[in-house]
N, CA, C and O atoms as a Maestro MAE file, in Angstrom:
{
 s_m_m2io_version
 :::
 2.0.0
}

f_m_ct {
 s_m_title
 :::
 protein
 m_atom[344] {
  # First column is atom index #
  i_m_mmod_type
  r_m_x_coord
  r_m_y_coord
  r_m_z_coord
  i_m_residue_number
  s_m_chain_name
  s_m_pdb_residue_name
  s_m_pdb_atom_name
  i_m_atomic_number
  :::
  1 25 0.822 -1.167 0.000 1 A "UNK " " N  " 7
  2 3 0.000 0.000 0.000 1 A "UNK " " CA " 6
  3 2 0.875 1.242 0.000 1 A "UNK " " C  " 6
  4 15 1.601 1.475 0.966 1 A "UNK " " O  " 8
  5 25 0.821 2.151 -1.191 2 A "UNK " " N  " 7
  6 3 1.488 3.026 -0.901 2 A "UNK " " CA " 6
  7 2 0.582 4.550 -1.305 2 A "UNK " " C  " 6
  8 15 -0.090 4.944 -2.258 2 A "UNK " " O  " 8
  9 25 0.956 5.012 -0.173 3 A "UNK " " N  " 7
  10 3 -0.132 6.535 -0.618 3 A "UNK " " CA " 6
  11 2 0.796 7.883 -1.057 3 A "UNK " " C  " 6
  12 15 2.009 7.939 -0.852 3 A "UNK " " O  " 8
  13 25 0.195 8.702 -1.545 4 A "UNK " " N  " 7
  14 3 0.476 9.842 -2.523 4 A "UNK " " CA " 6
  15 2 0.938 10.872 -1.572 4 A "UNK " " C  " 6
  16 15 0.353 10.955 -0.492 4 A "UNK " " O  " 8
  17 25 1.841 11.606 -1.823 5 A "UNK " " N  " 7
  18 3 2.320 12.589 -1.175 5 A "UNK " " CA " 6
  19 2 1.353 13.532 -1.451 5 A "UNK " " C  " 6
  20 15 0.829 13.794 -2.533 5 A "UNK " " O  " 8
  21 25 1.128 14.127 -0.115 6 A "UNK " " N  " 7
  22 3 0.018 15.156 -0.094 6 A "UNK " " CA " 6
  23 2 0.138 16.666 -1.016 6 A "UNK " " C  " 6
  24 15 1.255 17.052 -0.671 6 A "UNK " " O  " 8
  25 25 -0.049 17.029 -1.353 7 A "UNK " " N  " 7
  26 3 0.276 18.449 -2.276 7 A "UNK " " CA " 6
  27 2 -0.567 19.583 -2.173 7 A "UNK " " C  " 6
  28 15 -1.721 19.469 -2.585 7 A "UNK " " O  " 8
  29 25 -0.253 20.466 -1.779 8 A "UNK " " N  " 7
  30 3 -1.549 21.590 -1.367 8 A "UNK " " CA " 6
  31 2 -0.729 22.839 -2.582 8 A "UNK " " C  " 6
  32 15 0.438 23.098 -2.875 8 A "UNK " " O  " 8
  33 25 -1.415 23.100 -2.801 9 A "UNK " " N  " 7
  34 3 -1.758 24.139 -3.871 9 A "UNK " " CA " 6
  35 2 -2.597 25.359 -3.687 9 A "UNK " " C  " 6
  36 15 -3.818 25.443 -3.552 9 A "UNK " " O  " 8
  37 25 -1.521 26.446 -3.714 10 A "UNK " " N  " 7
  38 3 -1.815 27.774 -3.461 10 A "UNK " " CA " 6
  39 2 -2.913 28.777 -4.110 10 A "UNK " " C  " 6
  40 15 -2.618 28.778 -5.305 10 A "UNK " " O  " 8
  41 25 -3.477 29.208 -4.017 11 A "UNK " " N  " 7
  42 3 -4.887 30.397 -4.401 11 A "UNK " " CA " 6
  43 2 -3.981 31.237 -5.056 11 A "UNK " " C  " 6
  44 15 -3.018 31.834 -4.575 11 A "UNK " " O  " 8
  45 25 -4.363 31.219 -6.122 12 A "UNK " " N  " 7
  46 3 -3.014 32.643 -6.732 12 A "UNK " " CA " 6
  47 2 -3.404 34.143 -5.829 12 A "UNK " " C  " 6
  48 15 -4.454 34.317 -5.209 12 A "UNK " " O  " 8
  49 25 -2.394 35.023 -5.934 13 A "UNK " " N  " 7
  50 3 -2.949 36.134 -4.849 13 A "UNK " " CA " 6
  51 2 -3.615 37.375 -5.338 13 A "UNK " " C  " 6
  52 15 -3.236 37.711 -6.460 13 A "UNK " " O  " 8
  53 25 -4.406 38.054 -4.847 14 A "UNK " " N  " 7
  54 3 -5.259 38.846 -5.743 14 A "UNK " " CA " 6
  55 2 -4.083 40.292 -4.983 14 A "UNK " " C  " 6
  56 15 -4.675 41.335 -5.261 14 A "UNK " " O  " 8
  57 25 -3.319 40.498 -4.533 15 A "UNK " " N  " 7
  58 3 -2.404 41.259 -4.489 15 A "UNK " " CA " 6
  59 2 -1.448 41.500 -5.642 15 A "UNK " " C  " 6
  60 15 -1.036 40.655 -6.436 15 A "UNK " " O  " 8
  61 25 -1.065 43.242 -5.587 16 A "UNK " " N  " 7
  62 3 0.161 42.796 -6.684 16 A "UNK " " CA " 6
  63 2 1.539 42.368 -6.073 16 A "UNK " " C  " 6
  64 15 1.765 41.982 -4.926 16 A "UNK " " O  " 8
  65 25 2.537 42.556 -7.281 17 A "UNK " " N  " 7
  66 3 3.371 41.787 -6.744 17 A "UNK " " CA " 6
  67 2 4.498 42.871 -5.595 17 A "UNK " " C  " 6
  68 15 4.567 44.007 -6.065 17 A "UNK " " O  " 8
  69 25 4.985 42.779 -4.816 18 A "UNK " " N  " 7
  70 3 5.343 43.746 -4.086 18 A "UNK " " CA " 6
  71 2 7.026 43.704 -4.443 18 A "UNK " " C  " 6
  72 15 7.552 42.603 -4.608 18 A "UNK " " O  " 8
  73 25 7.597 44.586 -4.520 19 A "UNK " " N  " 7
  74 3 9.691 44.625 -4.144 19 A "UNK " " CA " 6
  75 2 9.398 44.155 -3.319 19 A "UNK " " C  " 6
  76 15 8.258 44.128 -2.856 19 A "UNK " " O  " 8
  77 25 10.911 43.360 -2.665 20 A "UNK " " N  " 7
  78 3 10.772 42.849 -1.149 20 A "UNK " " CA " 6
  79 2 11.946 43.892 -0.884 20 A "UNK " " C  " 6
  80 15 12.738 44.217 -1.768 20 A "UNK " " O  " 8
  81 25 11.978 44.349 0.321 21 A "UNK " " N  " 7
  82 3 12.423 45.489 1.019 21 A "UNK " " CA " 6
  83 2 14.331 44.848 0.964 21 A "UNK " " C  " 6
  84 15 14.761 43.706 1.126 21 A "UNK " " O  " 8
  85 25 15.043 46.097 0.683 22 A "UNK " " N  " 7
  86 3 15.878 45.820 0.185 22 A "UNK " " CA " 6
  87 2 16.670 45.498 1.354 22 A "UNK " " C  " 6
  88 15 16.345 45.999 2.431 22 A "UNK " " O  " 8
  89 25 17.904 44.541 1.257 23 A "UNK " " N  " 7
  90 3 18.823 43.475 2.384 23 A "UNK " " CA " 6
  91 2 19.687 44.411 2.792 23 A "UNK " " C  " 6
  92 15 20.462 45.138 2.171 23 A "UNK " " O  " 8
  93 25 19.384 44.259 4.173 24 A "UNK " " N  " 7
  94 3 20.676 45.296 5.174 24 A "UNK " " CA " 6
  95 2 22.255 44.576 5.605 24 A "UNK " " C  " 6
  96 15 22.133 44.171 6.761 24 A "UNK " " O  " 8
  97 25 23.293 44.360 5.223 25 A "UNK " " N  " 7
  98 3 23.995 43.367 5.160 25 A "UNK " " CA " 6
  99 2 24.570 44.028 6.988 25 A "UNK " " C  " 6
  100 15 24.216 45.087 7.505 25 A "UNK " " O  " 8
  101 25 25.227 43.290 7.403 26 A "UNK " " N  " 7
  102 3 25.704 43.596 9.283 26 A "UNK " " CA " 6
  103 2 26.588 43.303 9.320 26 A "UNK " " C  " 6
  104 15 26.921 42.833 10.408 26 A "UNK " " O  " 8
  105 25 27.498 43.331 8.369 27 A "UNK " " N  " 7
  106 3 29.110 42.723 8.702 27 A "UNK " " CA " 6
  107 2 29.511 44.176 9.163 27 A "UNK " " C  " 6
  108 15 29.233 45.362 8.988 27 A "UNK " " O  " 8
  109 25 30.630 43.032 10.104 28 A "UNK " " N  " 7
  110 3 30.810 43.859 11.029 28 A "UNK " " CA " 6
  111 2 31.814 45.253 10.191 28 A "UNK " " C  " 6
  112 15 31.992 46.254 10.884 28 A "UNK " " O  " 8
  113 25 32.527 45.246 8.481 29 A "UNK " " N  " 7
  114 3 33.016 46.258 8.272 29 A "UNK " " CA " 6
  115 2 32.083 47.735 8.181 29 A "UNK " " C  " 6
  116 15 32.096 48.900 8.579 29 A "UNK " " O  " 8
  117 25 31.375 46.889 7.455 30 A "UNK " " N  " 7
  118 3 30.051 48.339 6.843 30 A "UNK " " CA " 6
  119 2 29.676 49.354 8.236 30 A "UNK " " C  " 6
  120 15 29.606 50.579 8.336 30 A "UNK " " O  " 8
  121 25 29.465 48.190 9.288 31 A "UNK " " N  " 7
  122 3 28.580 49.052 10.321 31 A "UNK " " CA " 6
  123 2 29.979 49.768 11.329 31 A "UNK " " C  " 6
  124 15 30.990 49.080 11.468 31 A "UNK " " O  " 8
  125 25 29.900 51.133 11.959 32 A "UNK " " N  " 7
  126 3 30.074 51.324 12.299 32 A "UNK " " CA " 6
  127 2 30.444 51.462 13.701 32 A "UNK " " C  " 6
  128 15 29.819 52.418 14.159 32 A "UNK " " O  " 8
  129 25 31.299 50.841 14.711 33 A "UNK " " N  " 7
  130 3 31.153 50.892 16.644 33 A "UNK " " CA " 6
  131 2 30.405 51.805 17.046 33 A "UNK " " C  " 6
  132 15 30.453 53.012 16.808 33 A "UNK " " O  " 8
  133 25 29.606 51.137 17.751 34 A "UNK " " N  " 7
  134 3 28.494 52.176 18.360 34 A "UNK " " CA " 6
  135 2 29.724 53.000 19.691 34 A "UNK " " C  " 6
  136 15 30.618 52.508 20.379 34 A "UNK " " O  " 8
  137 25 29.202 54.365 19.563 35 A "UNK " " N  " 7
  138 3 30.048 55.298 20.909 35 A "UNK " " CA " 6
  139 2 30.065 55.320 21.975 35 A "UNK " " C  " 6
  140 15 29.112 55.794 22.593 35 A "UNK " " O  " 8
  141 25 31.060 54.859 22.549 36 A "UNK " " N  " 7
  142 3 30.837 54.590 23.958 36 A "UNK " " CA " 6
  143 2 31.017 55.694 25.127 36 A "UNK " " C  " 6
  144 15 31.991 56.444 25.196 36 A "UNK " " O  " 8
  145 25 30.098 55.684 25.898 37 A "UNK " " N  " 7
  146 3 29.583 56.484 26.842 37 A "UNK " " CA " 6
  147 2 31.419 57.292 27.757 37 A "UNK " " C  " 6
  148 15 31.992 56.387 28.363 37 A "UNK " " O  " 8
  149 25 31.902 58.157 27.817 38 A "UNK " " N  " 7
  150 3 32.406 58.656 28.101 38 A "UNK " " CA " 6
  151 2 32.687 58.204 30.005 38 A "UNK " " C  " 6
  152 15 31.861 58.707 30.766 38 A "UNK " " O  " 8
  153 25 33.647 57.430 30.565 39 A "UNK " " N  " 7
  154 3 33.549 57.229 31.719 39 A "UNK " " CA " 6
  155 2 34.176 58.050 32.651 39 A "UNK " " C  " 6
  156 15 35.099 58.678 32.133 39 A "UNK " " O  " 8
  157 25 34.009 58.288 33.900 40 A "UNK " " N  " 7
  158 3 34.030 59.293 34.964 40 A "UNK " " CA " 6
  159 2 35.221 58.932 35.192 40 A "UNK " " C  " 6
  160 15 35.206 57.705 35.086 40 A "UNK " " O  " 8
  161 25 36.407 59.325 35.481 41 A "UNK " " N  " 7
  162 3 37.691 59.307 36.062 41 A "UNK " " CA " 6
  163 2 37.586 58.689 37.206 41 A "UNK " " C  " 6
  164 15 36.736 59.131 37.980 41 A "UNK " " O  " 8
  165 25 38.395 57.525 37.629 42 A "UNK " " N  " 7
  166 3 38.082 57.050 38.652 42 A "UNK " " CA " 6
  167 2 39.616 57.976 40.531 42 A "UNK " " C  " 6
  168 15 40.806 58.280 40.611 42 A "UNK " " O  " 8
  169 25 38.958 57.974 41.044 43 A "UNK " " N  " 7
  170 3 39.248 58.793 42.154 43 A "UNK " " CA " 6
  171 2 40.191 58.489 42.642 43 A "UNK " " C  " 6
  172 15 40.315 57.461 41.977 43 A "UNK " " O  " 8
  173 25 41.536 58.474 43.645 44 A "UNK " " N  " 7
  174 3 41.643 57.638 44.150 44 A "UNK " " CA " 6
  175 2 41.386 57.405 45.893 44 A "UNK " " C  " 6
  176 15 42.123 56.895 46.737 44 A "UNK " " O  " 8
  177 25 40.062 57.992 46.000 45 A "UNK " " N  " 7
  178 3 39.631 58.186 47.068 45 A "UNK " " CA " 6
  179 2 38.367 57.980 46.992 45 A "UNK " " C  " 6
  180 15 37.954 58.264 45.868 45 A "UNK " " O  " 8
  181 25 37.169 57.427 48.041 46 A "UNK " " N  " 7
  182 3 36.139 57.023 47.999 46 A "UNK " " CA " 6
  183 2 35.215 58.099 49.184 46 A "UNK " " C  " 6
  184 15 35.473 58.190 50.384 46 A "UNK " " O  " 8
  185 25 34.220 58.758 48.516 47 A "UNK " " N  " 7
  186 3 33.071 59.135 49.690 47 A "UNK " " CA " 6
  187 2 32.367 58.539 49.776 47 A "UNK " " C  " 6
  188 15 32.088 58.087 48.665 47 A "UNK " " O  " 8
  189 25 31.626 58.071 50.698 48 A "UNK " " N  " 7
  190 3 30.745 57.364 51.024 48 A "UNK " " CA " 6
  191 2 29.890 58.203 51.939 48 A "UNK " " C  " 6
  192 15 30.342 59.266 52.364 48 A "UNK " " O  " 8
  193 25 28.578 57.758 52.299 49 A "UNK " " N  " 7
  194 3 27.200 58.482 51.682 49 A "UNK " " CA " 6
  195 2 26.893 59.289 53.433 49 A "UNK " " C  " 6
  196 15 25.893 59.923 53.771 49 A "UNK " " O  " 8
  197 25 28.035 58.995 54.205 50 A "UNK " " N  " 7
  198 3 28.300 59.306 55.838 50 A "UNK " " CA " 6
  199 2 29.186 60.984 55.015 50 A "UNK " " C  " 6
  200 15 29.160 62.099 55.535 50 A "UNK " " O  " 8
  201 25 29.795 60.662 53.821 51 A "UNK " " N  " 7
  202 3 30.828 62.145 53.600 51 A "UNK " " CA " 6
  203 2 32.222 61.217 54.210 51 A "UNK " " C  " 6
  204 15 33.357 61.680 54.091 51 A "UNK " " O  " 8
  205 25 31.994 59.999 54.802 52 A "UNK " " N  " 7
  206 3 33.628 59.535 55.106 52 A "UNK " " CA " 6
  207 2 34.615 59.543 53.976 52 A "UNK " " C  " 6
  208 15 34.061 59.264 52.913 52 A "UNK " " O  " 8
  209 25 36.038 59.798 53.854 53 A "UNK " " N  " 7
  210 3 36.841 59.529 52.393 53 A "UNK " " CA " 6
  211 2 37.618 58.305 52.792 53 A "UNK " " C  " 6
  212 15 38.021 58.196 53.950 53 A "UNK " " O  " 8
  213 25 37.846 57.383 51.891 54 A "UNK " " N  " 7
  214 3 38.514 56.354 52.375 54 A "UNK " " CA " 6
  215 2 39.438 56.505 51.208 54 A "UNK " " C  " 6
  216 15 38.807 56.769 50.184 54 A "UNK " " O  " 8
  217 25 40.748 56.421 51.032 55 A "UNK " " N  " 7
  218 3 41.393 55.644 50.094 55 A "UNK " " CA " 6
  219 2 41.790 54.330 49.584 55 A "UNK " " C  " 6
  220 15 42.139 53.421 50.337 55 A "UNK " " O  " 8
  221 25 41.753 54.254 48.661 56 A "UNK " " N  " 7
  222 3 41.586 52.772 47.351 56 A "UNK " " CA " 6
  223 2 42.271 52.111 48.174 56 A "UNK " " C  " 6
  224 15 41.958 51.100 48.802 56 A "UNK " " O  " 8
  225 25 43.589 52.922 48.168 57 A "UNK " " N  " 7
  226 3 44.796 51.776 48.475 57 A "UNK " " CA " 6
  227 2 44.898 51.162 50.112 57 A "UNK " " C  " 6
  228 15 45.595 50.211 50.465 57 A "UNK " " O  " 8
  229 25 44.018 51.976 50.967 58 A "UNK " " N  " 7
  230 3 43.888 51.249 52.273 58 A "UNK " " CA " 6
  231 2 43.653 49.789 52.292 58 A "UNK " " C  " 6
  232 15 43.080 49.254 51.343 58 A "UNK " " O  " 8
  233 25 44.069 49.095 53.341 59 A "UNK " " N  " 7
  234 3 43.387 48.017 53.678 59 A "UNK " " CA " 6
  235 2 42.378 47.575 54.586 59 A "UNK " " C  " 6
  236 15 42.651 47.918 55.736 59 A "UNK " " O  " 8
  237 25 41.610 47.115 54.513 60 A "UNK " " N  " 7
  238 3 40.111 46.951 55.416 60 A "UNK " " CA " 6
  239 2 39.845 45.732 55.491 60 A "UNK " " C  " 6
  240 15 39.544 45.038 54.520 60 A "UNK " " O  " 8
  241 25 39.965 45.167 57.178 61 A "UNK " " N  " 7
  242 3 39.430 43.937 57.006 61 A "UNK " " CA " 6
  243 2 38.234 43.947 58.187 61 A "UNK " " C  " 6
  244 15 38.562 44.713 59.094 61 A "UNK " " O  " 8
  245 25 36.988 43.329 58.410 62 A "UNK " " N  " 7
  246 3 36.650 43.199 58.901 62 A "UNK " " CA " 6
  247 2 35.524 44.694 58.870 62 A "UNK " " C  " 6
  248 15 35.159 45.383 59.823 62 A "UNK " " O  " 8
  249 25 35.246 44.807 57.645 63 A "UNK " " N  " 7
  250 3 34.574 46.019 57.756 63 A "UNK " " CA " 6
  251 2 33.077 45.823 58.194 63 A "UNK " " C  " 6
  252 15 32.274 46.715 57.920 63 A "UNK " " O  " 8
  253 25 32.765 44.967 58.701 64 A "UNK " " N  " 7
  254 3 31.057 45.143 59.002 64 A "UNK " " CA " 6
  255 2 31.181 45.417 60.475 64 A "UNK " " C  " 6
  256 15 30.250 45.823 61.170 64 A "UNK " " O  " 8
  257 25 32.672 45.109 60.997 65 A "UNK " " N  " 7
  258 3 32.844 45.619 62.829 65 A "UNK " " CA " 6
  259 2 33.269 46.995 62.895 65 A "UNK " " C  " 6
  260 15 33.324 47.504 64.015 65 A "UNK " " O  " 8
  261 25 33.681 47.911 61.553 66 A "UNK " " N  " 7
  262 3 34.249 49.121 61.855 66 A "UNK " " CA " 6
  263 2 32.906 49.834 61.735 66 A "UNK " " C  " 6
  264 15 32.019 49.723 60.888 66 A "UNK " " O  " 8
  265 25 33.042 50.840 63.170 67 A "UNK " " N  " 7
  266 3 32.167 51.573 62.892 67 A "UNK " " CA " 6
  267 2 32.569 53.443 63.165 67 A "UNK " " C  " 6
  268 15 32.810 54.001 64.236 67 A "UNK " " O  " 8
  269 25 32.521 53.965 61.945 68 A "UNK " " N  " 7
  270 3 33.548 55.130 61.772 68 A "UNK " " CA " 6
  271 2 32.724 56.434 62.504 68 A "UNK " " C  " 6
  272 15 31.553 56.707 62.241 68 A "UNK " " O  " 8
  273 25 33.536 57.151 63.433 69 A "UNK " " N  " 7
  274 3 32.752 58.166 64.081 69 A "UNK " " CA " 6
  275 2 33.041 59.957 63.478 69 A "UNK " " C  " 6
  276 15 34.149 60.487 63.397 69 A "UNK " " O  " 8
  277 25 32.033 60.446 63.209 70 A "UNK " " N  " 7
  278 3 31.881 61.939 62.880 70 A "UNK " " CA " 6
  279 2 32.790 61.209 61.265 70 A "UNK " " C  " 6
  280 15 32.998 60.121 60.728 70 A "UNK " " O  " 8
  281 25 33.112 62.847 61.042 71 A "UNK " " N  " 7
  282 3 33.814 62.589 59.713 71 A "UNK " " CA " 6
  283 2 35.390 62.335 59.405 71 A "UNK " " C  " 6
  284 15 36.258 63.187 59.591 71 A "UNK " " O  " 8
  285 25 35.597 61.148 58.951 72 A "UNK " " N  " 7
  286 3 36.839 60.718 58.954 72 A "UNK " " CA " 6
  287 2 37.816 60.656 57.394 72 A "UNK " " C  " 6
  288 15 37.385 60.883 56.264 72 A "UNK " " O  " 8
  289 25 38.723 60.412 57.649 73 A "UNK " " N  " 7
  290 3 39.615 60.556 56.438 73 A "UNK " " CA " 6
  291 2 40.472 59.134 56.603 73 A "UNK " " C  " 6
  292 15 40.716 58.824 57.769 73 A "UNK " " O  " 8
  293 25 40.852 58.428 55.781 74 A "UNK " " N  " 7
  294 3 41.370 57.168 55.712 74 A "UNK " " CA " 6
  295 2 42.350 57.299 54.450 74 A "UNK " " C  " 6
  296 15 41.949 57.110 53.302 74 A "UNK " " O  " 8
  297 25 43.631 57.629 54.758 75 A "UNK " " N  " 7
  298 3 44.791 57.320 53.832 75 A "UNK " " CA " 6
  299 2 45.181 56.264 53.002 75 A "UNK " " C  " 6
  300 15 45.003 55.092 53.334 75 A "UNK " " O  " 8
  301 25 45.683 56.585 51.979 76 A "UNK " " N  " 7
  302 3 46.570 55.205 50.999 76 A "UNK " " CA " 6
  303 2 47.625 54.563 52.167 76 A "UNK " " C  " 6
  304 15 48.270 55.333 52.879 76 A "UNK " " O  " 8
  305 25 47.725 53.354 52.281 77 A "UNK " " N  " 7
  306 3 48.510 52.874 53.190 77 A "UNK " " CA " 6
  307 2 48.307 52.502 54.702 77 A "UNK " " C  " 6
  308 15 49.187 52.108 55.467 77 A "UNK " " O  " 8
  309 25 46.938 52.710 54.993 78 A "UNK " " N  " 7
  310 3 46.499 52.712 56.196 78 A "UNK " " CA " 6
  311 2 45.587 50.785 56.254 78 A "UNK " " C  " 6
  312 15 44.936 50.286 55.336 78 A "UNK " " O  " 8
  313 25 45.812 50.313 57.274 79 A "UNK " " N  " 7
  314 3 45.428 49.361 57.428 79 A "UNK " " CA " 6
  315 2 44.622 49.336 59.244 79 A "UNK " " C  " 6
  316 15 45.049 49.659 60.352 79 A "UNK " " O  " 8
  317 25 43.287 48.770 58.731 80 A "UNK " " N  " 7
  318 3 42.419 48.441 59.484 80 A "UNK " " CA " 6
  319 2 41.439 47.576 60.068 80 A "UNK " " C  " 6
  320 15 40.264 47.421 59.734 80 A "UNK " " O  " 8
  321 25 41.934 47.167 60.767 81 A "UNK " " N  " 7
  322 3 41.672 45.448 60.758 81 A "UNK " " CA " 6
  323 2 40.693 44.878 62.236 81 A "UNK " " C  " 6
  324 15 40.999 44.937 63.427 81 A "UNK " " O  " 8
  325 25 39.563 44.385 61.633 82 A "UNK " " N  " 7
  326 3 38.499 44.771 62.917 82 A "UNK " " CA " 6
  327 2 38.162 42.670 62.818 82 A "UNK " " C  " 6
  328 15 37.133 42.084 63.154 82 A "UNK " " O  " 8
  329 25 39.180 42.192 62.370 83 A "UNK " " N  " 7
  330 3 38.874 40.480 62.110 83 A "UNK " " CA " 6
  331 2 39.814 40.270 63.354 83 A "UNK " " C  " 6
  332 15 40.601 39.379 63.036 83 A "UNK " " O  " 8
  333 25 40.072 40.701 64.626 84 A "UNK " " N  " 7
  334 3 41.236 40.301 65.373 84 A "UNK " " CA " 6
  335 2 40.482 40.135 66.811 84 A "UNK " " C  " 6
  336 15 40.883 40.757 67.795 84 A "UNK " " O  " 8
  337 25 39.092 39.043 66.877 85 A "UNK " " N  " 7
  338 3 38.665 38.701 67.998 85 A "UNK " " CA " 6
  339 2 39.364 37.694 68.668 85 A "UNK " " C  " 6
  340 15 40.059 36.767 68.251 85 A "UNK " " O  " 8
  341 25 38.953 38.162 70.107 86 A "UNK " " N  " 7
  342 3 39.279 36.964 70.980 86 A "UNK " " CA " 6
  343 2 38.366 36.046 71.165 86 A "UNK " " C  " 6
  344 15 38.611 35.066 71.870 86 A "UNK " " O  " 8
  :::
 }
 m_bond[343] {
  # First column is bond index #
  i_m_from
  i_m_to
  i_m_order
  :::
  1 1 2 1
  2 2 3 1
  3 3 4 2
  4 3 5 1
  5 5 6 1
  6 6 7 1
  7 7 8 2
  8 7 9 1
  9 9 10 1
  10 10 11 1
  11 11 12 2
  12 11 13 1
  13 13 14 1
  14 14 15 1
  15 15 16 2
  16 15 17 1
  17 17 18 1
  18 18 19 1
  19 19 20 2
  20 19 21 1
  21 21 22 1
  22 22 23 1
  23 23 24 2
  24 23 25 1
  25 25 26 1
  26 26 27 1
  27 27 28 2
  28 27 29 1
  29 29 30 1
  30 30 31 1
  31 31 32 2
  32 31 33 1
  33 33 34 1
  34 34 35 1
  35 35 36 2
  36 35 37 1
  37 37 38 1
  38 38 39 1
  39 39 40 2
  40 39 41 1
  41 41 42 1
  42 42 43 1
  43 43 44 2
  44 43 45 1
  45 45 46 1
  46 46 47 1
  47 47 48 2
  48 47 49 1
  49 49 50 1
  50 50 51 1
  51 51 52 2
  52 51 53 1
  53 53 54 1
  54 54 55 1
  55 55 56 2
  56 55 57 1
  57 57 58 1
  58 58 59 1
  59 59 60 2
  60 59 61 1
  61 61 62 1
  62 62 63 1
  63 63 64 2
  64 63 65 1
  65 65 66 1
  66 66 67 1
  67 67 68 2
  68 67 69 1
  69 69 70 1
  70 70 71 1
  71 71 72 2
  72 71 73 1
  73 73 74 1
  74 74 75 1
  75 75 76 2
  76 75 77 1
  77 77 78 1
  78 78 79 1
  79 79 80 2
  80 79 81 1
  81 81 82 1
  82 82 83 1
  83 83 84 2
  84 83 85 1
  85 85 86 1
  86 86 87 1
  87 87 88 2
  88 87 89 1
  89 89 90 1
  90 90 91 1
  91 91 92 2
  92 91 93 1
  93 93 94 1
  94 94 95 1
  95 95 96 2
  96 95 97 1
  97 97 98 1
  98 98 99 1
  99 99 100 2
  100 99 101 1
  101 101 102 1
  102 102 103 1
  103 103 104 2
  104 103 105 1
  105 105 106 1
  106 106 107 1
  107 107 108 2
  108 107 109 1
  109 109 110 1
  110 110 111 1
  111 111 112 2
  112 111 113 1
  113 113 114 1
  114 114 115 1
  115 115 116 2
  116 115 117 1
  117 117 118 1
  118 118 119 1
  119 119 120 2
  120 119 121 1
  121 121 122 1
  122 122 123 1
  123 123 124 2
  124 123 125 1
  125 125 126 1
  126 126 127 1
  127 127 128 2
  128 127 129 1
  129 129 130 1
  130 130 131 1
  131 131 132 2
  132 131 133 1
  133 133 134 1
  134 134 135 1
  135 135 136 2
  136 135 137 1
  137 137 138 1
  138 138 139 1
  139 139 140 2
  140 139 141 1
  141 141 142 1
  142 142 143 1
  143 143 144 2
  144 143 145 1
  145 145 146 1
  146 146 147 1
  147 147 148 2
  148 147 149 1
  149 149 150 1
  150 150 151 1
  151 151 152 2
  152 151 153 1
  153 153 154 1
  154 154 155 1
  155 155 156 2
  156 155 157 1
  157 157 158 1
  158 158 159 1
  159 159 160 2
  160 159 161 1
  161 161 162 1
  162 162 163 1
  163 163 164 2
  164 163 165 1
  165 165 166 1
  166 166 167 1
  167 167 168 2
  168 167 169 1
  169 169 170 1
  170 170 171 1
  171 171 172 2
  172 171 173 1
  173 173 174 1
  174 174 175 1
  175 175 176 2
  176 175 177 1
  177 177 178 1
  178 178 179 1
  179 179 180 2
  180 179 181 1
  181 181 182 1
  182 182 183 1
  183 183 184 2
  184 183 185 1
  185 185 186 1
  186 186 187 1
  187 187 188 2
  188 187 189 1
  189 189 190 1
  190 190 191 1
  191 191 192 2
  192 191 193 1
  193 193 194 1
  194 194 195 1
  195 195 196 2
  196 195 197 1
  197 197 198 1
  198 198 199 1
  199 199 200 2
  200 199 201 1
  201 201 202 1
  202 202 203 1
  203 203 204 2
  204 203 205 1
  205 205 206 1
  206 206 207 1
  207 207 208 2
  208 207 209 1
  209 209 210 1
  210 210 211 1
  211 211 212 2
  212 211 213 1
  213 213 214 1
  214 214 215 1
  215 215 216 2
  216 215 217 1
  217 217 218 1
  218 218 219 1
  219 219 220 2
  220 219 221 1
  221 221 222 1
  222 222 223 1
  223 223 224 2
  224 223 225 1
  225 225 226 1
  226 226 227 1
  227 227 228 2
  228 227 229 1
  229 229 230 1
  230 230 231 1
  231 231 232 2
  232 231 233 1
  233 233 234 1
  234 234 235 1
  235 235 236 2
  236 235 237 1
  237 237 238 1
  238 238 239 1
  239 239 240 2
  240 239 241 1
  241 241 242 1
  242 242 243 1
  243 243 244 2
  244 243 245 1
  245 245 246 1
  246 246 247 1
  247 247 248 2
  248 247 249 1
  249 249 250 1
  250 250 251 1
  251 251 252 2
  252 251 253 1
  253 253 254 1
  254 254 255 1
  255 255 256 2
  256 255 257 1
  257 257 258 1
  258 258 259 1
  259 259 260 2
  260 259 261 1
  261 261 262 1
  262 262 263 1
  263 263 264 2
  264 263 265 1
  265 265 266 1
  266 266 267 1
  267 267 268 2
  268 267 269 1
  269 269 270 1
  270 270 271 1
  271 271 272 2
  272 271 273 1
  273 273 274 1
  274 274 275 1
  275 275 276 2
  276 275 277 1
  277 277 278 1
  278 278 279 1
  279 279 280 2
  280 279 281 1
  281 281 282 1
  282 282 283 1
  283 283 284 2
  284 283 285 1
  285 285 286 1
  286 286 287 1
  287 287 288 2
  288 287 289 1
  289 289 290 1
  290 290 291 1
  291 291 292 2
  292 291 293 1
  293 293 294 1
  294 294 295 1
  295 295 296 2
  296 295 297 1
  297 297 298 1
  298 298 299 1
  299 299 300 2
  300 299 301 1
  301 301 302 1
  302 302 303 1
  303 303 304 2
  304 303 305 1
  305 305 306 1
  306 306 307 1
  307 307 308 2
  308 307 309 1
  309 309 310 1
  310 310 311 1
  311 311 312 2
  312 311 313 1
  313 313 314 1
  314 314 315 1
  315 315 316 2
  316 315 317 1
  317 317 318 1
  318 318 319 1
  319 319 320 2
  320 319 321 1
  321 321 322 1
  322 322 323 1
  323 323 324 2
  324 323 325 1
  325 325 326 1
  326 326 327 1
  327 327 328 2
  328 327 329 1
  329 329 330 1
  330 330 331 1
  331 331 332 2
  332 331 333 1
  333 333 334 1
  334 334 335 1
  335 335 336 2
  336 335 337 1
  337 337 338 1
  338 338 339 1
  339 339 340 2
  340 339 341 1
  341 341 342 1
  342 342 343 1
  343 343 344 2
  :::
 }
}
């Protein structure tokens, strides 16, 4: 038993015939780098939202036990270390 491959057959279209909208090619020569956003100079000092300044180059350990009073200043080279329980 062998059966017929099914075949469906199209309604011709009562549209005319249209251009198809012309091909945008995306290699990467044609298109141009999109511009990148201009970035903020980075500091080398940190304020934080107390107005404290900390510097980058400090070291900080144990910072969820430091708790910094009035307004402070924290130098490059300064080490602070609040991980030293008994």
């Amino acid at each position: 038993m062998t059966s017929a491959p099914d075949t469906v057959q199209q309604a011709p279209s009562s549209s005319t015939n249209r251009a198809a909208p012309p091909s945008t090619s995306t290699s990467s020569a044609a298109v141009p780098a999109p511009a990148q956003a201009p970035t903020k100079p980075t500091s080398r000092y940190i304020e934080t939202s107390a107005k404290n300044i900390i510097a980058r180059e400090a070291i900080i350990s144990g910072s969820h036990f430091i708790v910094l009073g009035g307004k402070c200043l924290i130098h490059g080279g300064a080490i602070l270390r609040a991980d030293l329980r008994r």
